[in-house]
N, C-alpha and C positions, 0 to 999 in steps of 0.2 A: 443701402439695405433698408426694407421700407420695418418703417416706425410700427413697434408689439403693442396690443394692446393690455389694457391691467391686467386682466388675468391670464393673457398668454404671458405675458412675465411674470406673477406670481405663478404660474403652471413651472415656468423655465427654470423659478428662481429655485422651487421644490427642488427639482430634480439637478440642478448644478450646485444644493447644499446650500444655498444665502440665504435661508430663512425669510420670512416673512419682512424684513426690514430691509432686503439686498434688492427689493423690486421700485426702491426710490430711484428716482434721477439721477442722482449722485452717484450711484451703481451701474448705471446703464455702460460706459464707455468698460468697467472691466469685463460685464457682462458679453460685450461687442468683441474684445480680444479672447476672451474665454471658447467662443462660438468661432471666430477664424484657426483659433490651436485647434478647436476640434477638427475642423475643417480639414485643417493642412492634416492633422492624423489618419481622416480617412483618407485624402489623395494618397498620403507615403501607404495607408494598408493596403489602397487600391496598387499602387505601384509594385509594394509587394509580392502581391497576388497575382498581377502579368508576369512578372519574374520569376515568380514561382512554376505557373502555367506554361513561362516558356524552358523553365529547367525543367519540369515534368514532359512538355512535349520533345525535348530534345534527348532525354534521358531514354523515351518512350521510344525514339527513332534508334536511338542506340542499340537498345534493347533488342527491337526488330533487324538491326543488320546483324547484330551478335545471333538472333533466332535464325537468321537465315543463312550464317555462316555455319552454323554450328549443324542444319540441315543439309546445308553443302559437305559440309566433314562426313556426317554419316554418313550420306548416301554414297562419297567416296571410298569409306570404308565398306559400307554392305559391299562396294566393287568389286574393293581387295578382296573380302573375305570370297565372295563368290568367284574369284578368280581362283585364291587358294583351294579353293574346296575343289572348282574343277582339275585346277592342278594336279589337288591329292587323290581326286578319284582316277585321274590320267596315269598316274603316278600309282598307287595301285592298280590298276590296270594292268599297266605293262609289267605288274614285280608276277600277277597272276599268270598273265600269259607267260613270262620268263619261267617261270617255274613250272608251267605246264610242258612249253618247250624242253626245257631243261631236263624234266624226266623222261619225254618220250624219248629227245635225242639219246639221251643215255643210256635208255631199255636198246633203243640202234646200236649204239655204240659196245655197249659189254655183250650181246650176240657176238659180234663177230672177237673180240675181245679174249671172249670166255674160249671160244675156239681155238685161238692161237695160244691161248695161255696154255690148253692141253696138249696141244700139238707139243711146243717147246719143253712141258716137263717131257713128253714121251721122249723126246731127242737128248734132255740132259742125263736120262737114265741108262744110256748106251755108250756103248765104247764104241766113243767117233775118236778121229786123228786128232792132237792137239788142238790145229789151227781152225778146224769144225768148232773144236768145242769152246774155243773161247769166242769164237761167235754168236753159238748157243747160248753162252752165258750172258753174253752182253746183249742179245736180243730178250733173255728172261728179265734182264734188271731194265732194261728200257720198257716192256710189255707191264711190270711190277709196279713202274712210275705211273705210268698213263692207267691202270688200276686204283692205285691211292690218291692219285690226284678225284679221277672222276668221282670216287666212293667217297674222297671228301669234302669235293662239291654239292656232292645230294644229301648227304649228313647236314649237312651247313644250310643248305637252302630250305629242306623242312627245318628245320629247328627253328631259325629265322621267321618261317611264315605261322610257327606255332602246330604245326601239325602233329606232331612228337604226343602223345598223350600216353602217362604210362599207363601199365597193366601190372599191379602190385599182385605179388603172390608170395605163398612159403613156399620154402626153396631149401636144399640143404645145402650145406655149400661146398660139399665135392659136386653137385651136379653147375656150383660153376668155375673151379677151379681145373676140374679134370679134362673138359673140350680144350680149356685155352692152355694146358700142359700139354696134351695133344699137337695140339697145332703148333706152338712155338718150339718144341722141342727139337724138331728136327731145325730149323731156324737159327736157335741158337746152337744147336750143333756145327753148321755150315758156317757161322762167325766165330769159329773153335771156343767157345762158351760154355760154360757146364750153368745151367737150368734145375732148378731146385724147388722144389713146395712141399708147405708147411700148414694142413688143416686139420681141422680138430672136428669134433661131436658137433658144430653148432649148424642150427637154420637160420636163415635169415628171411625179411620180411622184405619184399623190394621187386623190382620189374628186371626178371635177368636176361633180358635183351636188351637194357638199357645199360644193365650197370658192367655186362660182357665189355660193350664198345668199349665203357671206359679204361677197362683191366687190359684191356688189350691194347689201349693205346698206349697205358702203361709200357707195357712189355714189349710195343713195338720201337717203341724210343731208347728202352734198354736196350734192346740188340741191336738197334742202329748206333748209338753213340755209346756203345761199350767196347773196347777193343779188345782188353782182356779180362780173363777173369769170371765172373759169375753173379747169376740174375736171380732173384731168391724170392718169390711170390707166398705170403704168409699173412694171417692174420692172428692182429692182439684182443683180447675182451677190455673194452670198458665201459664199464657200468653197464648201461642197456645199448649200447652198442658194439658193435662189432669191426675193427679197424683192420682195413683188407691195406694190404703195404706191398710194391714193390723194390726192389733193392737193387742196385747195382753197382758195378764197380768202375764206372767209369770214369770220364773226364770232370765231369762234376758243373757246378754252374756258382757263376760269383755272388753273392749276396745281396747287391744290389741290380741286379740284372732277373731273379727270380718271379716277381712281377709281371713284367716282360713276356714271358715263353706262354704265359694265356692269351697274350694281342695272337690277332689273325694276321696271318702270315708273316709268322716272324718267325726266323733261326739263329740260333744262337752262334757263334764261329763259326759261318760259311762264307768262305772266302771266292772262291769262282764259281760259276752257277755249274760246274762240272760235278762241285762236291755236296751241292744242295740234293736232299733226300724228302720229297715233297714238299710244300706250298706252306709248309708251317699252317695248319688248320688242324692238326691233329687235339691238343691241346685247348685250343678254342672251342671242341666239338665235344672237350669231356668238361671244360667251365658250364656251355650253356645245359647240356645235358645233366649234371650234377646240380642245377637251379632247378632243371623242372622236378628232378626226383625230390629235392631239401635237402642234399646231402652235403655236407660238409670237407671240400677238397683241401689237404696240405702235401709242402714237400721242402724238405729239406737235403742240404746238398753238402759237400766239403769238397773245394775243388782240387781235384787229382787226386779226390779217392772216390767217390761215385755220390749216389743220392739214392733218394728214397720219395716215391711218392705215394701218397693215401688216400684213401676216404671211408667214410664212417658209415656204414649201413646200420638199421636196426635189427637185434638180434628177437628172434622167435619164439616163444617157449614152446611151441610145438614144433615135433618135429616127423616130419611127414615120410614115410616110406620108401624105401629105396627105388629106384629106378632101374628095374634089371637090364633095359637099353642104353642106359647112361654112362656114355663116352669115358673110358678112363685111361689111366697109363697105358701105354705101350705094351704089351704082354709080350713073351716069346713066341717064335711062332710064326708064320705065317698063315693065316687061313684063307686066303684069297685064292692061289690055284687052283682049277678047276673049277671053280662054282659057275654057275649057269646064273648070270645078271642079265636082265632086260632093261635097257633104254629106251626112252620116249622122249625124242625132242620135234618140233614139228623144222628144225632149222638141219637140215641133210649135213651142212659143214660141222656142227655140235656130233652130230652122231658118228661122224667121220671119227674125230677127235678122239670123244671116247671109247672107240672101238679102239683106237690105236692104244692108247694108254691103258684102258681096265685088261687088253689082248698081254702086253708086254709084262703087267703084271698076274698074267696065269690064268685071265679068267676068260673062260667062256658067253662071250657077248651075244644078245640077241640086240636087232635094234629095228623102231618101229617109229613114226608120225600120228597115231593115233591106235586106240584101242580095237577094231576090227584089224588094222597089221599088225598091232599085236598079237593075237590068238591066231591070226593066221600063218608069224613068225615061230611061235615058240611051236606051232603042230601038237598040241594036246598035253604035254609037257611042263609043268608049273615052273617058273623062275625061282631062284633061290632069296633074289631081292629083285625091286625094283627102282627105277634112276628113271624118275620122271618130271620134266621142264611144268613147271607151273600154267603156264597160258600156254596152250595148245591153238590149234586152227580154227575157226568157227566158233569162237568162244568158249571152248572148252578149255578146260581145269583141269590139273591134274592129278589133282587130290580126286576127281569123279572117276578118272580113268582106273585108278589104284583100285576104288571101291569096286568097279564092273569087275575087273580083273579077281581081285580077292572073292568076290561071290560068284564069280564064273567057275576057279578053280577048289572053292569050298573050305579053303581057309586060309586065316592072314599071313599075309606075305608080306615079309619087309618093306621097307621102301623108305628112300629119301628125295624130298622135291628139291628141285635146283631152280631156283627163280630169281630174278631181277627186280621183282617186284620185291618191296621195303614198305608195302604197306601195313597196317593193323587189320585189314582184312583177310590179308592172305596169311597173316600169321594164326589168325583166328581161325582158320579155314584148318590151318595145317594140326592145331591142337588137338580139333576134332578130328583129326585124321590118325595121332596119334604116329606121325611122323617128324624126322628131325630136318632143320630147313639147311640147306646151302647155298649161299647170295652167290650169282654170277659178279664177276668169274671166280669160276672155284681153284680153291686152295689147291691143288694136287698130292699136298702136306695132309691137309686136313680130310680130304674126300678119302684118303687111303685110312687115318685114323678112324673114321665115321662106318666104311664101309669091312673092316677086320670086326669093330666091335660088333659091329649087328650083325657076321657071318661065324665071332667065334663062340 
């Protein structure tokens, strides 16, 4: 190491602290170890510092295969998701077309349906030979099945796709306890059942096309699984609402099984599919319908003595005008012979039908495809009612056919539309028509109830 001179060692001695006196001779050799420690300190910082450099570059590499792993992941997932998505639009897709299908098939289907359903009441109402009639019969409960099955596939698939939107209104509530007395009565008469109702002064606030299905699915599960005894349709007040109850006296349902009878498709004690009475969807169709309205569904049971099922509608404080068309008990009486009804269906086998059936019950049938055979059938003559199929030929409606018809002959004439369609438009259509609706295929129960009240 080449030799400092005086003041670069007094300069050194400054700054390594030896004072003025450390820059002697005698000082030089600690001076000399002083300056290699430093030395070596900066090699080991220098060393340091590559070590560091190479953890930092190695950390930095890390870094970048985790940045590009973790790019590889997303774009794996954007994959999935873009798979999913086209899946779920696939997948949608086919639930739309399925339900688009689903309801024309079915508009196919209850045509010829509704047909045969009238044909067979005409035949049960006759005095055939035994062995006719229990043909007749076993062909009306087969024709019954394939009815509630179909009607409670299209209930289920709107509901499901969300189409269901109510239409709240006041309501009084003989105008809906009285149709479905009506229509059940004979029902439960034919399962030797006596059928009973219990309503008071109250309105209720609610969508009664909605909350009908429900009552009714009531009441059709009481006659189905009641075997003796009686069905007792009744409501209690509480508080602000109004609790609509059915009652029966049947086989009853275990406690822990109650749950249960809301799953889709499910029955409860059916042992051979001989003894199974539709698809168990009934019940499913009055849980989801009872969601859309907020209504609050219970039922309680005692096995082997019957049950009881409920729900809570809101009661009214207004109470809205009686309905002098408004379907009620059974009156004495028949008023159906003789009257001059005209039909309108654009389907020749429908008019067949009911020519036979409204003929055997006394009436005088006129029957037509559209409104110019009309006025050309009845020859100047006013109908007493009219019995007109919904969707006509050419786009025609038959809620328009009724109006030609009522303004041709100068004033309103009854009428009830018979349609397949379950949509909100055509109920909307019928309100303004100031007509009452009946879903293919028709009850022959109820169409005679429907068609006495508006003739007596």
């Amino acid at each position: 190491m080449a030799k400092l001179s005086n003041d670069q060692q007094r300069a050194l001695a400054g700054l390594l602290g030896l004072g003025d006196q450390s820059a002697r001779k005698s000082h030089y050799p600690e001076l000399t170890a002083r300056l290699d420690e430093l030395e070596a300190e900066r090699r080991r910082y220098i060393r340091l510092n590559d070590e560091l450099e190479q953890r930092v570059a190695a950390r930095t590499d890390e870094l970048l295969e985790a940045n590009r792993n973790l790019q590889q992941q997303i774009a794996q997932r954007e994959q999935v998701e873009r798979q999913l998505r086209d899946a779920r639009d696939a997948a949608e897709a086919a639930n739309r077309s399925k339900d688009k299908y689903l309801a024309a098939a079915s508009h196919d289907l209850l045509q010829p349906l509704n047909a045969a359903r009238l044909l067979i009441a005409t035949l049960r109402e006759r005095a055939l030979p035994s062995v006719e009639q229990v043909l007749v019969e076993r062909t009306h409960q087969a024709l019954e099945g394939a009815e509630d099955l179909l009607t409670d596939l299209l209930d289920i698939s709107r509901l499901d796709q969300a189409a269901v939107k109510p239409d709240v209104a006041v309501y009084r509530l003989e105008e809906l306890f009285a149709p479905l007395v009506s229509e059940f009565q004979s029902v439960a008469q034919a399962a030797g059942l006596n059928l009973r109702a219990r309503t008071g002064g109250y309105a209720i606030h609610t969508d009664l096309r909605l909350l009908t299905r429900i009552l009714r699915n009531f009441l059709s599960n009481a006659c189905r699984y009641t075997d003796e005894g009686c069905i007792l349709l009744g409501a209690r007040r509480r508080g602000d609402c109004l609790r609509l109850e059915v009652w029966d006296t049947g086989r009853g349902i275990a406690a822990d099984r109650l749950e249960a009878i809301f799953l889709e498709f499910n029955q409860l004690d059916v042992g051979r599919a001989s003894e199974r009475k539709g698809v168990g969807l009934g019940l499913a169709i009055v849980e989801r319908i009872a969601e859309i309205l907020g209504y609050p569904v219970a039922v309680r049971s005692w096995p082997g003595r019957g049950s009881m099922f409920s729900i809570e509608v809101p009661i009214s404080a207004e109470m809205p005008p009686a309905i002098s068309q408004l379907p009620t008990l059974p009156s004495t009486g028949n008023p159906l012979p003789g009257r001059r009804l005209l039909v309108i269906d654009n389907e020749i086998s429908i008019l067949d039908s009911m020519r036979a059936l409204l003929g055997q019950w006394g009436c005088d049938v006129v029957t037509a495809t559209d409104q110019a055979g009309a006025v050309l059938a009845l020859q100047g003559r006013a109908p007493e009612l009219i019995l007109a199929d919904y969707h006509l030929d050419h786009g025609v409606v038959g809620c328009l056919v009724v109006k030609q018809l009522r303004e041709h002959f100068g004033h309103k004439i009854p009428a009830v539309i018979i349609t397949a369609d379950r949509t909100d438009q055509c109920r909307r259509a019928l309100r303004r028509l100031d007509a009452p609706l009946l879903n293919k295929p028709v009850k022959p129960g109820k169409l005679r109830a429907v068609l006495s009240q508006l003739l007596a």
